[in-house]
One Martini backbone bead per residue (centre of mass of N, CA, C, O) as a GRO file, in nm:
protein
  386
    1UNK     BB    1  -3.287  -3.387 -10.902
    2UNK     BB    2  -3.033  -3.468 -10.733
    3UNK     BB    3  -2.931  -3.192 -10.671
    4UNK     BB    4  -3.186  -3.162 -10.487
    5UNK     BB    5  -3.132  -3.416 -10.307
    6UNK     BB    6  -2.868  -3.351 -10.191
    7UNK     BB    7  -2.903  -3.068 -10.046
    8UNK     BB    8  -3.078  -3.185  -9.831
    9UNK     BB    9  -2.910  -3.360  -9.672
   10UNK     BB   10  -2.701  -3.136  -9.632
   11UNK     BB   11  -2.883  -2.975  -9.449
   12UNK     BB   12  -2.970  -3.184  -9.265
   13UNK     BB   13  -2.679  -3.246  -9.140
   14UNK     BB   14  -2.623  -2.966  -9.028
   15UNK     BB   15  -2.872  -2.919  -8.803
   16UNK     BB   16  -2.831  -3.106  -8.580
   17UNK     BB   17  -2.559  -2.998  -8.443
   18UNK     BB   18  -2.721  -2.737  -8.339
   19UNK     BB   19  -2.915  -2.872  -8.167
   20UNK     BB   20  -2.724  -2.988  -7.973
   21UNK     BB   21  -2.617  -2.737  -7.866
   22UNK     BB   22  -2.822  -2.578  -7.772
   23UNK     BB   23  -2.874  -2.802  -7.530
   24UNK     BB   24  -2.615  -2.762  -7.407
   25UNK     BB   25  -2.676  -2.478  -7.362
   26UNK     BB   26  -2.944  -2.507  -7.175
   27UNK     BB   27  -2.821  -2.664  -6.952
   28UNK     BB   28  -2.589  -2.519  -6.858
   29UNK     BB   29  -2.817  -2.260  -6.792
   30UNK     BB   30  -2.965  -2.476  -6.574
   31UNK     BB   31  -2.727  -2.488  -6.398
   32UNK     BB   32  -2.599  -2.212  -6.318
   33UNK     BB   33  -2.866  -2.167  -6.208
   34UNK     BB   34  -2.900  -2.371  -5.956
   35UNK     BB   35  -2.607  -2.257  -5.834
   36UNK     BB   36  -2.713  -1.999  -5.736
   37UNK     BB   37  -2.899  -2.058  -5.570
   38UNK     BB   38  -2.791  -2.203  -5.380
   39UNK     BB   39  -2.586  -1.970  -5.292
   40UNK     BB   40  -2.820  -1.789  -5.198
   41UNK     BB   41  -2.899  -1.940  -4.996
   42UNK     BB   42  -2.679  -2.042  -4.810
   43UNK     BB   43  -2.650  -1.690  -4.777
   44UNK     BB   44  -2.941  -1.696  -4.640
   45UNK     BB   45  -2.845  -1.849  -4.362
   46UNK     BB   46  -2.572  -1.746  -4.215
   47UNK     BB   47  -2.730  -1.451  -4.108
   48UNK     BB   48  -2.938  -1.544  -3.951
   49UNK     BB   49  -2.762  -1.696  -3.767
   50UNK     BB   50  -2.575  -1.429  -3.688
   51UNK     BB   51  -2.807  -1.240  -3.595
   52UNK     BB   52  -2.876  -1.358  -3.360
   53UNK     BB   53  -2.585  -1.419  -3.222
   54UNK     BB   54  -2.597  -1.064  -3.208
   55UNK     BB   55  -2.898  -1.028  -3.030
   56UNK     BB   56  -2.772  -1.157  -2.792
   57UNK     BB   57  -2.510  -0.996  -2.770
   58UNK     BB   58  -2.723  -0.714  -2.712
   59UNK     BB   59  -2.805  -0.736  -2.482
   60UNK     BB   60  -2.885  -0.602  -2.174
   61UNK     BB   61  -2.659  -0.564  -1.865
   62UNK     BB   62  -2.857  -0.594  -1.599
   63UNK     BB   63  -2.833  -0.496  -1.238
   64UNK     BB   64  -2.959  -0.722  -0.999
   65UNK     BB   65  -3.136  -0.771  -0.676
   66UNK     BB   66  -3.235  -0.919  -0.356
   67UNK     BB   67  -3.333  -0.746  -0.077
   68UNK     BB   68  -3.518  -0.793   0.125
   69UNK     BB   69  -3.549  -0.782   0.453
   70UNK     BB   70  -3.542  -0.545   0.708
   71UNK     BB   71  -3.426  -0.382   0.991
   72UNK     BB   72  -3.614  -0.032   1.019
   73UNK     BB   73  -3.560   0.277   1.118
   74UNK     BB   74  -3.779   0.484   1.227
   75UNK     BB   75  -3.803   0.819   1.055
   76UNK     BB   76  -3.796   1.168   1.171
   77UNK     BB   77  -3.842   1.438   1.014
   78UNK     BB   78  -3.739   1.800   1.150
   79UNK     BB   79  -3.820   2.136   1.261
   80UNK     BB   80  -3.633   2.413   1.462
   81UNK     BB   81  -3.614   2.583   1.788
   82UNK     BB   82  -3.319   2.678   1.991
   83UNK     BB   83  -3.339   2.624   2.316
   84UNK     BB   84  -3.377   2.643   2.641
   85UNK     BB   85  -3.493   2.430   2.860
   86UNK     BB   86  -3.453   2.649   3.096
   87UNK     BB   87  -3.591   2.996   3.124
   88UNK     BB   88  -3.425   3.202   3.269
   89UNK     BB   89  -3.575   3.535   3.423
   90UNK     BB   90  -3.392   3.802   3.532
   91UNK     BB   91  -3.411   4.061   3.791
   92UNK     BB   92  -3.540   4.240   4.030
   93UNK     BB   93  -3.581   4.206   4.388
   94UNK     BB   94  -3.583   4.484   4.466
   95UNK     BB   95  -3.628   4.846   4.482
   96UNK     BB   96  -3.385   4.985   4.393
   97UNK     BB   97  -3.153   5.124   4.159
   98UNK     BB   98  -2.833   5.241   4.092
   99UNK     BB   99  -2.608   5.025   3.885
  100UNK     BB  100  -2.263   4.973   3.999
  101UNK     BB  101  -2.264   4.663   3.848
  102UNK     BB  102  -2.188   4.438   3.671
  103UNK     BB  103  -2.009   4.079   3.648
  104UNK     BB  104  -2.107   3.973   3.333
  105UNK     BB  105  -2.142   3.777   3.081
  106UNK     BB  106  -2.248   3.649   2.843
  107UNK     BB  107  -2.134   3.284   2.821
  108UNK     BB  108  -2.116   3.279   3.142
  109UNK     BB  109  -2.086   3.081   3.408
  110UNK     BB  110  -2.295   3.031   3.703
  111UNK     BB  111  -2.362   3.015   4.044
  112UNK     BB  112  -2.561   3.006   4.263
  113UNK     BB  113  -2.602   3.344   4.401
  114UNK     BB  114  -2.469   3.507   4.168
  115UNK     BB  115  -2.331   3.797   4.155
  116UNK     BB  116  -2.434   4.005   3.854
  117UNK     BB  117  -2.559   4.288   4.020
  118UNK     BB  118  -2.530   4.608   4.145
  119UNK     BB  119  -2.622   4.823   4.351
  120UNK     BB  120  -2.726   5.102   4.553
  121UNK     BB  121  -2.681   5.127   4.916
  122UNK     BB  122  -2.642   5.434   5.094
  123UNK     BB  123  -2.889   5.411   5.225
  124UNK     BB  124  -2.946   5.151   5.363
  125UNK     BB  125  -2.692   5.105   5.536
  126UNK     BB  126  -2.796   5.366   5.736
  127UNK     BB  127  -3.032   5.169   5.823
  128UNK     BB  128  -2.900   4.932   5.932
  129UNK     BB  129  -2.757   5.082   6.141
  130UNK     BB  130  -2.981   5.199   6.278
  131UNK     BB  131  -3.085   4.891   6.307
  132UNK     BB  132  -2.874   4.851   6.528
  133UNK     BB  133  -2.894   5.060   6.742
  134UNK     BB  134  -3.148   5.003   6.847
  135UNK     BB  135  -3.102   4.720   6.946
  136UNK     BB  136  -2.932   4.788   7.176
  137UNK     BB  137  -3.089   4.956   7.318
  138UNK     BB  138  -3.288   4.733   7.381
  139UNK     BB  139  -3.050   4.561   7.562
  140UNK     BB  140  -3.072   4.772   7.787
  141UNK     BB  141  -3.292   4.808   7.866
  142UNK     BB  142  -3.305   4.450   7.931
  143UNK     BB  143  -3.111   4.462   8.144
  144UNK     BB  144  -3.243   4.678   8.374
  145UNK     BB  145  -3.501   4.467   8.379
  146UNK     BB  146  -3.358   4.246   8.520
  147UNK     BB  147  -3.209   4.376   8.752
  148UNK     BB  148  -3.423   4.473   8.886
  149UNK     BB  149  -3.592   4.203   8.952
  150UNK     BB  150  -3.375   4.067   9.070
  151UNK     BB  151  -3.376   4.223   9.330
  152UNK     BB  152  -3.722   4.212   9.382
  153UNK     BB  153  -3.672   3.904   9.459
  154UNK     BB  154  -3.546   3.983   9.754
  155UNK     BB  155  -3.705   4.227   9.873
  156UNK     BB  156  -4.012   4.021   9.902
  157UNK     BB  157  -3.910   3.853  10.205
  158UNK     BB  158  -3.912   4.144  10.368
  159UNK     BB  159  -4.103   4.384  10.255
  160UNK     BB  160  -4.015   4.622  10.089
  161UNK     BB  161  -4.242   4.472   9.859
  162UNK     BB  162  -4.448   4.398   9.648
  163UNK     BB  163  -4.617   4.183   9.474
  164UNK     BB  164  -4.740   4.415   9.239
  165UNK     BB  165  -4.429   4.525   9.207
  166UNK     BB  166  -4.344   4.251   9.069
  167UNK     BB  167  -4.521   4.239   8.843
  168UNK     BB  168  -4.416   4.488   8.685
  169UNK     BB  169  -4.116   4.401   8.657
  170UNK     BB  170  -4.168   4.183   8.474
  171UNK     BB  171  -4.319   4.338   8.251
  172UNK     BB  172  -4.105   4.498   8.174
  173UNK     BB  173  -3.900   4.314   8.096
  174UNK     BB  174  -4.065   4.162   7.879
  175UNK     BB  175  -4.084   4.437   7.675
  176UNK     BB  176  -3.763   4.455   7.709
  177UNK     BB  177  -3.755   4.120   7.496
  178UNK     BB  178  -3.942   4.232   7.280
  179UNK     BB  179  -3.765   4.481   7.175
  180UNK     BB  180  -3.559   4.339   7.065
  181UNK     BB  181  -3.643   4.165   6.861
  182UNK     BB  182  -3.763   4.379   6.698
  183UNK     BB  183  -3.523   4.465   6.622
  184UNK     BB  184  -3.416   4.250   6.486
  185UNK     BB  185  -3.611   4.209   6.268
  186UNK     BB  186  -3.551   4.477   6.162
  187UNK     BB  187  -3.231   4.411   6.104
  188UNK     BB  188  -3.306   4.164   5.917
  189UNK     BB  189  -3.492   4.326   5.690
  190UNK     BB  190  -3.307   4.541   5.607
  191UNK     BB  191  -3.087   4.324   5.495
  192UNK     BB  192  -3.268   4.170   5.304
  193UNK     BB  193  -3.306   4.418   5.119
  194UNK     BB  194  -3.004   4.457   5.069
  195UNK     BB  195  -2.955   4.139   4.926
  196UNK     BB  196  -3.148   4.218   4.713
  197UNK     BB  197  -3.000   4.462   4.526
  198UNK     BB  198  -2.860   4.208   4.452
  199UNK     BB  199  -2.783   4.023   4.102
  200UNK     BB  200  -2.888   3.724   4.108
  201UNK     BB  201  -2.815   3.351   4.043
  202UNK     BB  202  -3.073   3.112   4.099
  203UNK     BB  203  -2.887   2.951   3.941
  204UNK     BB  204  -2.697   2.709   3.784
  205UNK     BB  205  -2.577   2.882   3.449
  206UNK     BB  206  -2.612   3.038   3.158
  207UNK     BB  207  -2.570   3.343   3.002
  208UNK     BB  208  -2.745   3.459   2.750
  209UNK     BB  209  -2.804   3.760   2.864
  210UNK     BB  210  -2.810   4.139   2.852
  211UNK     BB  211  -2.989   4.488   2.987
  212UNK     BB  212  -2.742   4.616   3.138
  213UNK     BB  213  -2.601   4.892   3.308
  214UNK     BB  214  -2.438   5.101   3.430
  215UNK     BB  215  -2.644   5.347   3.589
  216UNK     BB  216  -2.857   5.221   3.566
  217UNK     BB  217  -3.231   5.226   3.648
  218UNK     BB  218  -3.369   5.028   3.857
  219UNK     BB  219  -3.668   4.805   3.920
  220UNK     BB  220  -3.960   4.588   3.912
  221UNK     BB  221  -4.045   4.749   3.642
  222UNK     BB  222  -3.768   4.612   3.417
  223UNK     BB  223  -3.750   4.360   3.379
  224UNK     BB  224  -3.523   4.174   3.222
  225UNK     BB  225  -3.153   4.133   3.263
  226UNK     BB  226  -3.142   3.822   3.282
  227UNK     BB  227  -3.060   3.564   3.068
  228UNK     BB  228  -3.066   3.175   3.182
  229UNK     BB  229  -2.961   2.852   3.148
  230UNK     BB  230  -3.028   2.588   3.319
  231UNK     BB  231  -2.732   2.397   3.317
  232UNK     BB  232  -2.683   2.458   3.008
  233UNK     BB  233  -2.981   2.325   2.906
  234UNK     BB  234  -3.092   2.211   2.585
  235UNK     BB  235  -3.322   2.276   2.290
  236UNK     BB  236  -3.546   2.112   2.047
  237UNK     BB  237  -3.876   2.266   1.892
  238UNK     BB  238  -4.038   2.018   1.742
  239UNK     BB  239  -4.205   2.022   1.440
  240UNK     BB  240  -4.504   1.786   1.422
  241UNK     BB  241  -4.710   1.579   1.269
  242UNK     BB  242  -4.961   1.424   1.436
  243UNK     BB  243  -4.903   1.134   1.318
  244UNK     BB  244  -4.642   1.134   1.424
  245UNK     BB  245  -4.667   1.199   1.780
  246UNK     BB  246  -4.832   0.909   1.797
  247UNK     BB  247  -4.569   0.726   1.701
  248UNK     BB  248  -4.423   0.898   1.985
  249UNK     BB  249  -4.183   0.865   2.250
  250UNK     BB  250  -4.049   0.910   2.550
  251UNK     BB  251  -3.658   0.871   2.479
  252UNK     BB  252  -3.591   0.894   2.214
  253UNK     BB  253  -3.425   0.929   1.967
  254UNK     BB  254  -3.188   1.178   1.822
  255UNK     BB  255  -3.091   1.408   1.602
  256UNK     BB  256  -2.884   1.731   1.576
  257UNK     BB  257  -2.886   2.033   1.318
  258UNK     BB  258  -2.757   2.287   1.241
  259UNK     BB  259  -2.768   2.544   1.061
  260UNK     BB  260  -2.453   2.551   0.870
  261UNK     BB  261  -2.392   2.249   0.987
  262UNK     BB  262  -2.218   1.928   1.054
  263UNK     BB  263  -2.264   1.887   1.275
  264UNK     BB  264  -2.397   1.669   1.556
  265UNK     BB  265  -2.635   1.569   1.783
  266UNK     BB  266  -2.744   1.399   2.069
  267UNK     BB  267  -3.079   1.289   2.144
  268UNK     BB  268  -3.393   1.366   2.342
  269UNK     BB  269  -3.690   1.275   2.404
  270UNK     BB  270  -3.880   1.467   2.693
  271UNK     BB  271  -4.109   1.585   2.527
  272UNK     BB  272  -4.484   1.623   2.440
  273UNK     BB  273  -4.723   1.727   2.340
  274UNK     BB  274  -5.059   1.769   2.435
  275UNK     BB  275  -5.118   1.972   2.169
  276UNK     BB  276  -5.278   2.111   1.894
  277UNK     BB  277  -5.303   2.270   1.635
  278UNK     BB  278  -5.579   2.380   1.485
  279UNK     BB  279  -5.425   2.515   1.194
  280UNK     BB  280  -5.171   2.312   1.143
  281UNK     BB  281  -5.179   2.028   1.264
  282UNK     BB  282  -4.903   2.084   1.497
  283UNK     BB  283  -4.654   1.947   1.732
  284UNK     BB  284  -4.426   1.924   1.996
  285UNK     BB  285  -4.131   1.849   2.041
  286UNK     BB  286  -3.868   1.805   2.328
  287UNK     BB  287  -3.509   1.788   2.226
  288UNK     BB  288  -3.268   1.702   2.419
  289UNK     BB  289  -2.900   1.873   2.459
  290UNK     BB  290  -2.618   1.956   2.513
  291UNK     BB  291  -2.395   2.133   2.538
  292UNK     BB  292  -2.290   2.357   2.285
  293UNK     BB  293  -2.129   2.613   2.095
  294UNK     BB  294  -2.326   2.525   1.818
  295UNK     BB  295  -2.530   2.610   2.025
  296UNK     BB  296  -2.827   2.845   1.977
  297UNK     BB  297  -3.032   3.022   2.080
  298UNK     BB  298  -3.293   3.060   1.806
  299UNK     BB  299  -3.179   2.874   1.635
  300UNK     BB  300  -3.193   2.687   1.380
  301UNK     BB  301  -3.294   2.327   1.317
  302UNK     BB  302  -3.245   1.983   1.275
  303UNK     BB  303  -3.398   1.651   1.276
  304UNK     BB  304  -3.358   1.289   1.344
  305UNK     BB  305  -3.643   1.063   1.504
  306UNK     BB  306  -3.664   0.760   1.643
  307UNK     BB  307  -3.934   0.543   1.573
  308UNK     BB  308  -3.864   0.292   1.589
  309UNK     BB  309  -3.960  -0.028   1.363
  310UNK     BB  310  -3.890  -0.221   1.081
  311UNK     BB  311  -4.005  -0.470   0.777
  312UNK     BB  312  -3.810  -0.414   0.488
  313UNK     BB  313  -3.735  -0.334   0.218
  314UNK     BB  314  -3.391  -0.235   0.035
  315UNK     BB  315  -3.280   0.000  -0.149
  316UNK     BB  316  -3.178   0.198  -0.392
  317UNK     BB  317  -3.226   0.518  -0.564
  318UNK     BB  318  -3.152   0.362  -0.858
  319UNK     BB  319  -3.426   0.180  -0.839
  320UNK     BB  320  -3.615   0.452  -0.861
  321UNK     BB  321  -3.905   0.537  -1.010
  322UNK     BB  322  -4.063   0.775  -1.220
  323UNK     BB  323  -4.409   0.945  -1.249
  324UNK     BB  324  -4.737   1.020  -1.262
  325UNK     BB  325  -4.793   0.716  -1.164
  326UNK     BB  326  -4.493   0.742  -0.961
  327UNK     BB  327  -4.370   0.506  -0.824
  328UNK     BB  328  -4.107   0.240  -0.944
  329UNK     BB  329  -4.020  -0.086  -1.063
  330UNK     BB  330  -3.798  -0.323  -1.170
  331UNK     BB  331  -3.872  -0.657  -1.265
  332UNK     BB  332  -3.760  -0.994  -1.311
  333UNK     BB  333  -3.842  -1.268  -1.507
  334UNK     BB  334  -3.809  -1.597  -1.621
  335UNK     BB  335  -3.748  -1.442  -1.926
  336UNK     BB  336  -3.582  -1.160  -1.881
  337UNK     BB  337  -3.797  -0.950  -1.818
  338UNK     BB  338  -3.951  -0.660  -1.772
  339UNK     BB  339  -4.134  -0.505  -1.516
  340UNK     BB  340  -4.394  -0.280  -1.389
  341UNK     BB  341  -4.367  -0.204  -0.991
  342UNK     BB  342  -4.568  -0.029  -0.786
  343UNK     BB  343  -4.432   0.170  -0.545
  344UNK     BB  344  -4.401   0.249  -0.177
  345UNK     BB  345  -4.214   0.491  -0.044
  346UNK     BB  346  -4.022   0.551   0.267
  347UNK     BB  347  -3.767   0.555   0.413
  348UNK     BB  348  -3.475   0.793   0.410
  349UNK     BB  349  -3.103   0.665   0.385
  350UNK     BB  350  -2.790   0.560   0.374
  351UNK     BB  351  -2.902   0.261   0.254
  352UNK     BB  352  -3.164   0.366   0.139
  353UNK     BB  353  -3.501   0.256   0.042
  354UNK     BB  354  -3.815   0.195   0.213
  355UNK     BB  355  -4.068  -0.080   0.102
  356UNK     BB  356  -4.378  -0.037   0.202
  357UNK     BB  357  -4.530  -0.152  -0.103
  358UNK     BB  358  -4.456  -0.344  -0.321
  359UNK     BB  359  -4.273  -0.607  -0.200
  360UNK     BB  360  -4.165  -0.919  -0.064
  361UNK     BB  361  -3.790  -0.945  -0.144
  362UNK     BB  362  -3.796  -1.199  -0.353
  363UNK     BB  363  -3.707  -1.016  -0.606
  364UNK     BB  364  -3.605  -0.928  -0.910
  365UNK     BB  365  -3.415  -0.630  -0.943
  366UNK     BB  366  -3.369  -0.320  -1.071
  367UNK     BB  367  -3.050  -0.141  -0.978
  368UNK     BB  368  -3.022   0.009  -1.281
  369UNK     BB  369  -3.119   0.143  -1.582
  370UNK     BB  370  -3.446   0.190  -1.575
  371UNK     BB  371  -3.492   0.431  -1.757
  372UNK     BB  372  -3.396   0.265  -2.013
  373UNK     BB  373  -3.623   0.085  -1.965
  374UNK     BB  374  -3.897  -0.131  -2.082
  375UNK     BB  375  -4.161  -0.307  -2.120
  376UNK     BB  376  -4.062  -0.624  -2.150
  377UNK     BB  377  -3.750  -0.596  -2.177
  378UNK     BB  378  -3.496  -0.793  -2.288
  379UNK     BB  379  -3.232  -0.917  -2.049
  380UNK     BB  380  -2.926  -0.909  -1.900
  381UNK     BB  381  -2.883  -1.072  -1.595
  382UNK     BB  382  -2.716  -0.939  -1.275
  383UNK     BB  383  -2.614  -1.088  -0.996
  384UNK     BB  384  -2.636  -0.876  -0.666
  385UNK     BB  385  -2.565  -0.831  -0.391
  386UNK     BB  386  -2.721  -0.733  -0.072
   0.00000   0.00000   0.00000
């Protein structure tokens, strides 16, 4: 009995220490849980804060800015051909015959009454001579018309002549003083016939063309043998569309550019069709320009014609979006996102688009890189003056 009540007792004196253990022990690895728990959160709470700032960092830089309105120059693009602004054709202007000498040629400046090309004219100098001869012979008639005359006035009052004698003397001198004009006024058509054979020009002007050669047949019937520009003063005749025409005024200021060519010429409209085609609904501006070697009349050329002004927003090519529903722009909102604005736009010049329609010109623009930005999406804008 002794020794088994001892056992017991000595069993449980080993149990106690075993449990106080175990308690450090589940004690430990709650506080361990715990620690890591804390340390976990901790290190959740620092990458949020990072990311944000990250974030934040990682908006996009888009350079924006307030166009405001400007005075712009309507402008209208045109294109047409390059003709003479009075284009003479020159003919022949007598009877014609066979042509002895050129003395022109395209390009060369002439001035008014320039004889341009020579006729044979060896029949009709013999017709001259001959009715020089008539006149004279006329006034030889009429000098001894004159000198009986003058007798018979002598005569009359010793009673040698009648009345009726002197009547008729003075009839003769009469109709030979009538006879030599006749004689003069013949030779001087004659001369007029022949200096008509000579192919001289109206005007002082440049030469543009020519389709005579020496030997050739000319008559009245032979049709334009030089083409030339009066004054060699060119013009280019721009066909522009009905709207265009009603909002363009003579005296326009124009600028125009030969096909081929870098230079421009400056010039002016001087005239508007009064008239529209019926079938294109579209007519003719008439737009001087002074003369100058790389205008050749026949010639394509473009024109850019001012016609008046207006106040309108002006933006850069770069901050024009389009797509299927149009042009568009974006504009910064007050908290820096991007909105999708419709804009109609106008004249396209070297400063820029101006933008007639969506824009009152005091919003800030995206002005590059609106391609990559979406709706809504917020930006870190830069502020750009323009």
């Amino acid at each position: 009995m002794n020794y088994e009540t001892g056992d017991i007792y000595a069993l449980t004196g080993d149990v106690a220490p075993a449990r106080r253990r175990l308690w450090w022990i589940l004690g430990g690895v709650a506080l361990l849980v715990i620690l890591l728990g804390a340390w976990f959160m901790m290190r959740s709470s620092k990458p949020a804060t990072a990311q944000a700032g990250t974030a934040q960092e990682q908006l996009p830089t888009v350079s924006v800015g307030a166009p405001g309105r400007r005075t712009i120059d309507r402008m209208i693009s045109a294109t047409g051909s390059l003709a003479a602004q009075v284009d003479m054709p020159v003919g022949i202007a007598g009877e014609g015959g066979r042509v002895t000498a050129v003395l022109v040629q395209p390009g060369q400046w002439v001035n008014a009454g320039q004889v341009l090309a020579t006729v044979d004219r060896s029949v009709q100098v013999e017709a001259a001579a001959n009715n020089a001869a008539q006149v004279e012979v006329a006034k030889s008639d009429a000098a001894i018309a004159l000198s009986e005359y003058n007798r018979a006035t002598k005569l009359i009052d010793r009673g040698f002549i009648s009345k009726a004698d002197l009547d008729r003397l003075k009839a003769t001198l009469d109709s030979a003083n009538a006879k030599v004009k006749v004689a003069q006024a013949t030779l001087a058509q004659t001369r007029a016939t022949n200096g008509r054979l000579d192919i001289r020009a109206p005007a002082k002007g440049l030469v543009l063309t020519r389709t005579v050669e020496p030997g050739q047949i000319v008559s009245p019937g032979s049709g334009t043998l030089f083409r030339m520009a009066k004054d060699g003063e060119f013009e280019l005749r721009a066909e522009l569309a009905e709207g265009d025409l009603q909002s363009l005024g003579v005296g326009a200021r124009a600028k125009v550019t030969p096909v081929g060519g870098s230079q421009s010429f400056e010039g002016r409209v001087w005239q508007i069709s009064p008239v529209i085609d019926p079938q294109s609904r579209r007519g003719i501006a008439r737009i001087e320009v002074p003369y100058n070697q790389a205008l050749r009349p026949g010639g394509f050329a473009s024109a850019t014609i001012y016609g008046g002004s207006s106040q309108a927003p002006l933006l850069p090519n770069s901050a024009i979006q389009s797509d299927a529903s149009g042009n568009f722009v974006y504009i910064v909102g007050p908290d820096d996102k991007v909105q999708r604005r419709p804009v109609k736009t106008g004249e396209v010049s070297d400063q820029g688009v101006a933008i007639i329609d969506g824009l009152q010109g005091n919003e800030r623009v995206v002005l590059s890189a609106g391609a990559f930005l979406s709706q809504g999406q917020k930006i870190k804008p830069v502020l750009r003056k323009m």
